[in-house]
N, C-alpha and C positions, 0 to 999 in steps of 0.2 A: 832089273831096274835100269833106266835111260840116264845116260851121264851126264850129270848136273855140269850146269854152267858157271867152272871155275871161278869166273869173274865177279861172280853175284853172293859165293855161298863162300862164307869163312868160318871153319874150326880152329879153336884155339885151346891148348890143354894149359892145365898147369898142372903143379908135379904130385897130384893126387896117385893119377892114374894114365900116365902119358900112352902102353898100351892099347890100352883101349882108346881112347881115341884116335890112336895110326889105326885099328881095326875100323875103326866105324868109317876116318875116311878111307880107307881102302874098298869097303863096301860100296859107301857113295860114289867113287872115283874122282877123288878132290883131293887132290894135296892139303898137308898139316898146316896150319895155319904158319906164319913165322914171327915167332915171338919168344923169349926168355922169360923166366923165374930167377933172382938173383938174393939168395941168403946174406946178408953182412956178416960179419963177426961178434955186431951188436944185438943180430938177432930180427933186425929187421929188412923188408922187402922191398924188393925193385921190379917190377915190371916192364919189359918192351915190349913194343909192338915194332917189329923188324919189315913190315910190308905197309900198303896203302891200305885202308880199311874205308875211305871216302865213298859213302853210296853203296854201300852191300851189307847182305844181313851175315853179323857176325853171331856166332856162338860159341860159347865156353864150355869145356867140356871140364868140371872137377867135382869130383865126388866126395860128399860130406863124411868119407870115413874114418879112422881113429890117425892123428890128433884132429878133433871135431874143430876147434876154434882157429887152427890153426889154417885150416882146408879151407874154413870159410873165411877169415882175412883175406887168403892168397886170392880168392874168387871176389871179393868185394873188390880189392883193389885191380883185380884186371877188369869189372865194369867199370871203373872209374876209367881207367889207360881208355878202354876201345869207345867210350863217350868223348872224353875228351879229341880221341884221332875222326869223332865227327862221322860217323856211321851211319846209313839208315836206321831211322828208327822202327 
């Protein structure tokens, strides 16, 4: 496979399966995305997006495994973060 142009292509995990996706971009040859997953003590979440995400197709990488509801919050809410940081659509 030809090495993807860092600039254009963003992976971003959150804490399903972090793993795997350093695997996948390691494959690609594309650095991990840079962003957090932040638990409160309340129990609820914070998301950052630690880099520029303006004009590049970004993608999440989190896997709907056991806690189900909980995997899918953390995934809804990072589509909220990388819309709002104004991404290609």
């Amino acid at each position: 496979m030809s090495h993807l142009d860092a600039d254009k292509l963003k992976l971003f995990t959150g804490r399903a399966n972090p793993q795997l996706a350093q695997k996948v971009c390691d494959y690609l040859q594309i650095p991990l995305g840079r962003g957090r997953t932040e638990l409160f003590n309340d129990g609820e979440l914070m998301v950052k997006v630690e880099e520029d995400v303006r004009g590049r197709d970004c993608f999440i990488m989190q896997p709907t495994c056991h806690p189900v509801n909980a995997h899918l919050m953390e995934l809804f809410i990072w589509i909220d973060c990388l819309r709002r940081a104004a991404p290609s659509a």
